[in-house]
N, C-alpha and C positions, 0 to 999 in steps of 0.2 A: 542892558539885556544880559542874562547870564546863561554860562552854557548848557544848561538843564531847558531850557527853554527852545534856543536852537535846537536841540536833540527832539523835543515833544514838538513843534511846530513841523521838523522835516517828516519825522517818522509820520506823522498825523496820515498825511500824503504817502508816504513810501516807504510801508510796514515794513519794509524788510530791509530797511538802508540802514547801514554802519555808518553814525554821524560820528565826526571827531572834531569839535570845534577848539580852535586855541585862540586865548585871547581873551580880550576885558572891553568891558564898558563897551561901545558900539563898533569897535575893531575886532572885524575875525577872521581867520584862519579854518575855512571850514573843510572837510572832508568829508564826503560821500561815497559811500559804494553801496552800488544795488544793481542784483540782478535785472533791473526795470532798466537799464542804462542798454543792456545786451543792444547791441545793431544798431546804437544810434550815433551820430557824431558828438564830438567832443563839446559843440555850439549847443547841440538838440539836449544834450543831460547838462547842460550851464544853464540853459535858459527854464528846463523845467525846475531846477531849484529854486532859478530867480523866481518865478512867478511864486513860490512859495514865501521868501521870503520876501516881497514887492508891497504888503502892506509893514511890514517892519523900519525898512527903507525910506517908504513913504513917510511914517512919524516920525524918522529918525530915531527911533529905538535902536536902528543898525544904523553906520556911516560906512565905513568904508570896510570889504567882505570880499576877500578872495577865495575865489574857490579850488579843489581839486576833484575832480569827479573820474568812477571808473567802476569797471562790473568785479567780481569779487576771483581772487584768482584759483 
């Protein structure tokens, strides 16, 4: 998967997220910030990426993806 793809798969879901993905092949390093994150825990805006990226996952087009998530400062 390459990171033009991460970036159109997140934004897809959360037009207004600043993705910053690093990395190759199905390892990444992804970054998110979106005012959509406002008031939630740090678990609630990890799990809303995951479900975004869960059929990726799934085919292993992704393996292993950590995440940074946070609202915009």
């Amino acid at each position: 998967m390459n990171p033009a793809e991460i970036v159109s798969m997140i934004q897809n879901e959360i037009p207004d997220a600043e993705v910053h993905p690093k990395g190759e092949g199905c390892n990444f390093k992804i970054t998110v910030v979106s005012s959509e994150f406002a008031g939630k825990t740090m678990l609630q805006q990890h799990q809303r990426v995951n479900k975004i990226l869960a059929p990726s996952l799934a085919s292993g087009a992704l393996h292993a993806v950590t995440l940074v998530t946070r609202t915009p400062a």
